[in-house]
PQR file with spaces between the fields and no chain letter, atoms N, CA, C, O and H, PARSE charges and radii, in Angstrom:
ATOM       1  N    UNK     1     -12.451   26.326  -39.502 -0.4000 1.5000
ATOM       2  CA   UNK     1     -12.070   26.636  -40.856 -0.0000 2.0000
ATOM       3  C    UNK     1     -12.045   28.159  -41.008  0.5500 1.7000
ATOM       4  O    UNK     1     -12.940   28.915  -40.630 -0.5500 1.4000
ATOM       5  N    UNK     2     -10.807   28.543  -41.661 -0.4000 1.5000
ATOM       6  CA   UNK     2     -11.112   29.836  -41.649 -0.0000 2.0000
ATOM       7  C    UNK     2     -10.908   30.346  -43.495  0.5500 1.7000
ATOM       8  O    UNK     2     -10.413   29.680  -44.405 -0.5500 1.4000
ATOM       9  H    UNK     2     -10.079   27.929  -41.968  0.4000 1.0000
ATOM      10  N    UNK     3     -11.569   31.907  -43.544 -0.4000 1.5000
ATOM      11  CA   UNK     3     -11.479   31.936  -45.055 -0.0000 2.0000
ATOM      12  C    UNK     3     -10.522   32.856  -45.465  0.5500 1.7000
ATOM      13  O    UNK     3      -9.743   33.130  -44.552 -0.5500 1.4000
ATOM      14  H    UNK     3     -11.971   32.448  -42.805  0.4000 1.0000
ATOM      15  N    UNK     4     -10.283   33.481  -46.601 -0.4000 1.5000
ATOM      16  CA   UNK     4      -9.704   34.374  -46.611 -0.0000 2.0000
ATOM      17  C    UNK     4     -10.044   35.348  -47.795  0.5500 1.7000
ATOM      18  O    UNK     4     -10.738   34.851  -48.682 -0.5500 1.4000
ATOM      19  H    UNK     4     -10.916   33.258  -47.343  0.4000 1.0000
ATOM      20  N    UNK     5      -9.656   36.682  -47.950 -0.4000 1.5000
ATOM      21  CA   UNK     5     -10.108   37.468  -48.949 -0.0000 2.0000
ATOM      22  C    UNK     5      -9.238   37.192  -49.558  0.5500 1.7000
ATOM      23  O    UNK     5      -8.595   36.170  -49.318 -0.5500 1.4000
ATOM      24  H    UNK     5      -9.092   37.085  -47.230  0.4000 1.0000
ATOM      25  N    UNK     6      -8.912   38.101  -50.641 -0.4000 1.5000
ATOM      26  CA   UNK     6      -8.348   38.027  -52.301 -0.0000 2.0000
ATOM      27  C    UNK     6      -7.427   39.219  -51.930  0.5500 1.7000
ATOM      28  O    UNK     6      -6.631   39.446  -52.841 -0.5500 1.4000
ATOM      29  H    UNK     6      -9.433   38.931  -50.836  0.4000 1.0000
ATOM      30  N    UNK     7      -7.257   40.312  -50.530 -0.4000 1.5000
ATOM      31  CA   UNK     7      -6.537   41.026  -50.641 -0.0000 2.0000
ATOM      32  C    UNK     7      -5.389   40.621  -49.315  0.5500 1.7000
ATOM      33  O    UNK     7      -4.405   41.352  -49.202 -0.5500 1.4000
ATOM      34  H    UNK     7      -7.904   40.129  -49.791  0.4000 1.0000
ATOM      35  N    UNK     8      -5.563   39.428  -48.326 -0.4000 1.5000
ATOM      36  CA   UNK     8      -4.622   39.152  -47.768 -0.0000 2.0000
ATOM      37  C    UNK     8      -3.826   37.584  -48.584  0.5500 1.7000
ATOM      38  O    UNK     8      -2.951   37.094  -47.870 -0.5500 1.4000
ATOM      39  H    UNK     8      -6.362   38.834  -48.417  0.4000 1.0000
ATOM      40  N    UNK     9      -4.019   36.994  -49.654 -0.4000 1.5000
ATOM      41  CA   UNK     9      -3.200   36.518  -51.017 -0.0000 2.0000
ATOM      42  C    UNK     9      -1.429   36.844  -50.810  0.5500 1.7000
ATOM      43  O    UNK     9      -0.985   37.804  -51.438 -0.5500 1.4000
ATOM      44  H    UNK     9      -4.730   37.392  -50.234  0.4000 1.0000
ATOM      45  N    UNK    10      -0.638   36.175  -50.087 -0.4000 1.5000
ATOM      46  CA   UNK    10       0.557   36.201  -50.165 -0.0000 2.0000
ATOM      47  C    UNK    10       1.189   35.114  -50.190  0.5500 1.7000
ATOM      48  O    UNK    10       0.882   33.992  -49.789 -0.5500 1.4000
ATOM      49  H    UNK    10      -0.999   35.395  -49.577  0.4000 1.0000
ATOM      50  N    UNK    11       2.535   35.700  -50.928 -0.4000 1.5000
ATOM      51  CA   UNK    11       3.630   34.303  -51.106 -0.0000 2.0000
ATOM      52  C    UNK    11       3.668   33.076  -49.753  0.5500 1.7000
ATOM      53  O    UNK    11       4.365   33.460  -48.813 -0.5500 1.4000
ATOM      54  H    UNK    11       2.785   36.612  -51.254  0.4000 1.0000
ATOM      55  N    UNK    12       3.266   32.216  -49.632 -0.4000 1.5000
ATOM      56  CA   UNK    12       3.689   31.115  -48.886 -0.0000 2.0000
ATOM      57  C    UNK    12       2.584   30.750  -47.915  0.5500 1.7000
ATOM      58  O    UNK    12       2.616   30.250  -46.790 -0.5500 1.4000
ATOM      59  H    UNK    12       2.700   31.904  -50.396  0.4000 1.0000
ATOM      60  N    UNK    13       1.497   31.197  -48.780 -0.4000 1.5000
ATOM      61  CA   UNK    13       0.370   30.814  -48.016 -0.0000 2.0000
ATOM      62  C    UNK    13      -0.365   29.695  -48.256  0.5500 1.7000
ATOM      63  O    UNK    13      -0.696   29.276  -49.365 -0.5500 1.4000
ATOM      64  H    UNK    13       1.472   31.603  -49.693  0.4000 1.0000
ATOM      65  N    UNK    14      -0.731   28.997  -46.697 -0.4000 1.5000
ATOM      66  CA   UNK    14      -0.948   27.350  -47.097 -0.0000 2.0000
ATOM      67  C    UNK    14      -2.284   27.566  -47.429  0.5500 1.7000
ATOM      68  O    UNK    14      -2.769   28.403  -46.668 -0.5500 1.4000
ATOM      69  H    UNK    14      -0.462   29.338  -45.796  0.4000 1.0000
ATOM      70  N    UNK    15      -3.276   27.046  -48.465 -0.4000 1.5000
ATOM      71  CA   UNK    15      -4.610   26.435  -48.383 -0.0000 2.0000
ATOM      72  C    UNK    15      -5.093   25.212  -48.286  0.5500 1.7000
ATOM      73  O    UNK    15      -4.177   24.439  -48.564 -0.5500 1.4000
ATOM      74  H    UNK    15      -2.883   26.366  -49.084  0.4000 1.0000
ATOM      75  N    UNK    16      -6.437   24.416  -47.936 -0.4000 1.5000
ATOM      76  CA   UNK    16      -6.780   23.172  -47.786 -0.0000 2.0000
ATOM      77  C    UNK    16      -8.046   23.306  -48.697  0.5500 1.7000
ATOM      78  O    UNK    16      -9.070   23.937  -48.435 -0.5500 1.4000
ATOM      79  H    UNK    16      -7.181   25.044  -47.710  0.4000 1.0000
ATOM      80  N    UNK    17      -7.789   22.650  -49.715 -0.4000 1.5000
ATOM      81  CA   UNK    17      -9.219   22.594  -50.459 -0.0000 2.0000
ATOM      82  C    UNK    17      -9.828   21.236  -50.706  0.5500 1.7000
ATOM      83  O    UNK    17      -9.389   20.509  -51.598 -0.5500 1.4000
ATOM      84  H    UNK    17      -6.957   22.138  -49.928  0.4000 1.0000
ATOM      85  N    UNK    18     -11.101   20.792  -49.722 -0.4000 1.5000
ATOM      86  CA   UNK    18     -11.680   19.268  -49.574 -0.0000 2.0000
ATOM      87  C    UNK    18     -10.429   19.029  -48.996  0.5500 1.7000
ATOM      88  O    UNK    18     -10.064   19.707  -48.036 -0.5500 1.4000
ATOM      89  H    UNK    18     -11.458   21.383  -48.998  0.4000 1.0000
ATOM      90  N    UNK    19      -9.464   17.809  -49.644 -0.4000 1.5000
ATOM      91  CA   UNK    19      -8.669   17.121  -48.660 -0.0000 2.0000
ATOM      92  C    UNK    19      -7.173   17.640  -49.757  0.5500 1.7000
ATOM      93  O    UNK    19      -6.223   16.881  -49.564 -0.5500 1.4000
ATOM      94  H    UNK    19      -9.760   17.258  -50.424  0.4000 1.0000
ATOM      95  N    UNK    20      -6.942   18.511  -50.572 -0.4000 1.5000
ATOM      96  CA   UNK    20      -5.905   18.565  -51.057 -0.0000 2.0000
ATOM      97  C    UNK    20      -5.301   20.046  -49.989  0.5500 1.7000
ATOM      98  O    UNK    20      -6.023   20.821  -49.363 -0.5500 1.4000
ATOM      99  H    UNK    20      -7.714   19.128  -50.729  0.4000 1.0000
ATOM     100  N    UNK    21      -3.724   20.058  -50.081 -0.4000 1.5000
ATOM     101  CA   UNK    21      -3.334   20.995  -49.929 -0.0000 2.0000
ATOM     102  C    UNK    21      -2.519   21.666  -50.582  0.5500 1.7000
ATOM     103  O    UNK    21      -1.675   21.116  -51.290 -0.5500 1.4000
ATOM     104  H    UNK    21      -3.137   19.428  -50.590  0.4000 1.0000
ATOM     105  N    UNK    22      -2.621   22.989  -50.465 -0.4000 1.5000
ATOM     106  CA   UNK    22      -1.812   23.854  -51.827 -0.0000 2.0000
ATOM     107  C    UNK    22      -0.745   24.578  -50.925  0.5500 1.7000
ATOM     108  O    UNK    22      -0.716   24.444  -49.702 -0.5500 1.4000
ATOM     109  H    UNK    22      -3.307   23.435  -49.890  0.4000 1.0000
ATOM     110  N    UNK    23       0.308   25.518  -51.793 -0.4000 1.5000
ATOM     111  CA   UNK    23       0.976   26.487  -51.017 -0.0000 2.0000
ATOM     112  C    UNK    23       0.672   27.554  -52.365  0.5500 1.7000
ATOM     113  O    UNK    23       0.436   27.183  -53.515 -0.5500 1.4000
ATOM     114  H    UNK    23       0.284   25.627  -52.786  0.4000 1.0000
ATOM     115  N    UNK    24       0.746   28.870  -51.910 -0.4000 1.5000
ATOM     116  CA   UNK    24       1.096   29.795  -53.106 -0.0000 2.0000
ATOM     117  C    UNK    24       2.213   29.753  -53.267  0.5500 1.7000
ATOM     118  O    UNK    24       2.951   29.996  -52.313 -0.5500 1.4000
ATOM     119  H    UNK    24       0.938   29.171  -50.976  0.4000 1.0000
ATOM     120  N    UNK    25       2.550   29.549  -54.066 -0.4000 1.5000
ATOM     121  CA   UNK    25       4.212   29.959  -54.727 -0.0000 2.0000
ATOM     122  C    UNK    25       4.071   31.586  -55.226  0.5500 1.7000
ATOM     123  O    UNK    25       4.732   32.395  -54.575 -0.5500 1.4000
ATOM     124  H    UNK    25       1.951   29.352  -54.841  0.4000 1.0000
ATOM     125  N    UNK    26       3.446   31.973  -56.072 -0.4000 1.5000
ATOM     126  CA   UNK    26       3.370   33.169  -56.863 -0.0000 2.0000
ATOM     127  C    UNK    26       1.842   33.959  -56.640  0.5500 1.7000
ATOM     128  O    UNK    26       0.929   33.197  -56.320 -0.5500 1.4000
ATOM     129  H    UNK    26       2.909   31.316  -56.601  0.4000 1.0000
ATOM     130  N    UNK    27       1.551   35.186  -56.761 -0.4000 1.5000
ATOM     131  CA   UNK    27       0.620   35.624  -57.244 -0.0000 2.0000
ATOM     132  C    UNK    27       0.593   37.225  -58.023  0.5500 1.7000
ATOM     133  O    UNK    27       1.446   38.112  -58.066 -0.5500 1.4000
ATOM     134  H    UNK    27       2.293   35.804  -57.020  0.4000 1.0000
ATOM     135  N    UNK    28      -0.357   37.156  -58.414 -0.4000 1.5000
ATOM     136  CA   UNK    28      -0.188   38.812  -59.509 -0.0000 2.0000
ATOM     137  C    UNK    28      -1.594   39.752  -59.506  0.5500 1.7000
ATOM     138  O    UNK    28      -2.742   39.327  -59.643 -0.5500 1.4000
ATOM     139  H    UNK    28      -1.050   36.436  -58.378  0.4000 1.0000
ATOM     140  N    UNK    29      -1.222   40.982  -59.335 -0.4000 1.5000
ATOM     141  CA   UNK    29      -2.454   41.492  -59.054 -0.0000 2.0000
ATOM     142  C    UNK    29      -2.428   42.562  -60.328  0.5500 1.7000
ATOM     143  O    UNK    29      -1.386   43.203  -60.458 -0.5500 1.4000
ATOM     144  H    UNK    29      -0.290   41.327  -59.224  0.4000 1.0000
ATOM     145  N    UNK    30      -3.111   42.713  -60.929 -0.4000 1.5000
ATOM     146  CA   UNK    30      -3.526   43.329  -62.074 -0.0000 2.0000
ATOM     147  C    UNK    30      -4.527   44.646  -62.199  0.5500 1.7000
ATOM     148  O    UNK    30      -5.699   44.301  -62.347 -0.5500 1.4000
ATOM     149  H    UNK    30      -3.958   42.192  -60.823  0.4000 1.0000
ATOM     150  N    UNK    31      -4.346   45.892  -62.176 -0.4000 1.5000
ATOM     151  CA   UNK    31      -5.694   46.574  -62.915 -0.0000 2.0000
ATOM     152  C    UNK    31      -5.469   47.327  -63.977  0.5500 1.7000
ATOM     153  O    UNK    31      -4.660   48.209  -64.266 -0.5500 1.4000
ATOM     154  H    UNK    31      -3.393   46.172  -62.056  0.4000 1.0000
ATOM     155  N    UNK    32      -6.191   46.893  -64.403 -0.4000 1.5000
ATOM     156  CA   UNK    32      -6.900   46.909  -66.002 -0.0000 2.0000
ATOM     157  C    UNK    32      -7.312   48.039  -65.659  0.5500 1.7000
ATOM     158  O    UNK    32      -7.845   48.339  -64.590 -0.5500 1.4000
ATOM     159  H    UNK    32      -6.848   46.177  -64.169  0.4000 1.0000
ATOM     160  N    UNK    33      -6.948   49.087  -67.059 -0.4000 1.5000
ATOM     161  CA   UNK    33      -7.765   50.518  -67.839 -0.0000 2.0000
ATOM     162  C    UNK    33      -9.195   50.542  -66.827  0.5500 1.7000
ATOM     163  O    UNK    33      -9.212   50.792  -65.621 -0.5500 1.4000
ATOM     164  H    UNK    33      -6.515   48.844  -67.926  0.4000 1.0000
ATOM     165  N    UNK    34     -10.189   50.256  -67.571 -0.4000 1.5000
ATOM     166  CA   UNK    34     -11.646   50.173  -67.433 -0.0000 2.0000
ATOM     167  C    UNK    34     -12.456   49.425  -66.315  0.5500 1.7000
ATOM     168  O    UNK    34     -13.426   49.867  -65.699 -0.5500 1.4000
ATOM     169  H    UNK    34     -10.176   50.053  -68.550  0.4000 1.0000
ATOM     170  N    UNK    35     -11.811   48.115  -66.176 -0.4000 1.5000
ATOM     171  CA   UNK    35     -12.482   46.628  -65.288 -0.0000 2.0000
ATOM     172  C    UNK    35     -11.920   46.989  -64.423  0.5500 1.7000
ATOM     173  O    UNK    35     -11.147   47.899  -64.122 -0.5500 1.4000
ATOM     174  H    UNK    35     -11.023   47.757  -66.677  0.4000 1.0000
ATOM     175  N    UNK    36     -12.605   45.775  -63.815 -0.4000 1.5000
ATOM     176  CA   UNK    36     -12.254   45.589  -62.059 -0.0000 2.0000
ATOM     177  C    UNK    36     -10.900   45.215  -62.230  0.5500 1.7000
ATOM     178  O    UNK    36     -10.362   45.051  -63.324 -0.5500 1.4000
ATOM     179  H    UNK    36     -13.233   45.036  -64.059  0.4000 1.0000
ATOM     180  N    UNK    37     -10.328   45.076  -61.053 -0.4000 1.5000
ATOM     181  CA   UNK    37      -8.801   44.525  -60.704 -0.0000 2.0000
ATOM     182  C    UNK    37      -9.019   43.249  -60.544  0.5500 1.7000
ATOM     183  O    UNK    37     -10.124   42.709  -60.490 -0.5500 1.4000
ATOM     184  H    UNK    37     -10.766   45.209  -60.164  0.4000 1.0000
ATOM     185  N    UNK    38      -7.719   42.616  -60.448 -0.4000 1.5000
ATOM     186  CA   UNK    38      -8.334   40.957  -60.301 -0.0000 2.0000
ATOM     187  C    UNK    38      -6.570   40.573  -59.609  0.5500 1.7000
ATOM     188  O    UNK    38      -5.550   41.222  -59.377 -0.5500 1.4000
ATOM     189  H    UNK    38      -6.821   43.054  -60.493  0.4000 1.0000
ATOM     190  N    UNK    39      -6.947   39.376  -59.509 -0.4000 1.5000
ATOM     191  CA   UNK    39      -5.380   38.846  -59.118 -0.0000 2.0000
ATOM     192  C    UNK    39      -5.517   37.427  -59.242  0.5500 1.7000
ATOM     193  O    UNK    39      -6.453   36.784  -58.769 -0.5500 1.4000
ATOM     194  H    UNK    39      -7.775   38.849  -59.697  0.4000 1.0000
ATOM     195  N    UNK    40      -4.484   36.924  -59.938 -0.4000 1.5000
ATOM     196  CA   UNK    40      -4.198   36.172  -60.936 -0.0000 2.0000
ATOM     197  C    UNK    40      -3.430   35.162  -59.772  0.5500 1.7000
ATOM     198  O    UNK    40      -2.877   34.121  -60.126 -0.5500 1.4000
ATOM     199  H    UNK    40      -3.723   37.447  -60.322  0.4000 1.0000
C-alpha cells in the first residue's frame, strides 16, 4: 500500500479507499491571505 501527500494530488490519479475506488477528476489548491493553504 502506498500513501501519498497532498502535494503530489494530480488530475487522473487512482485511489483505493477500504474496497472503493476513486479517480481525481479535478483538484484546487488555494492560499488564503493569513491561513494555511489547503487544496480542495
Amino acid at each position: 500500500m502506498s500513501t501519498y501527500n497532498t502535494s503530489e494530488f494530480r488530475k487522473g490519479l487512482k485511489v483505493q479507499i477500504d474496497v472503493n475506488h476513486f479517480i481525481m477528476i479535478e483538484f484546487q489548491f488555494v492560499k488564503p491571505g493569513k491561513v494555511q493553504d489547503l487544496y480542495k
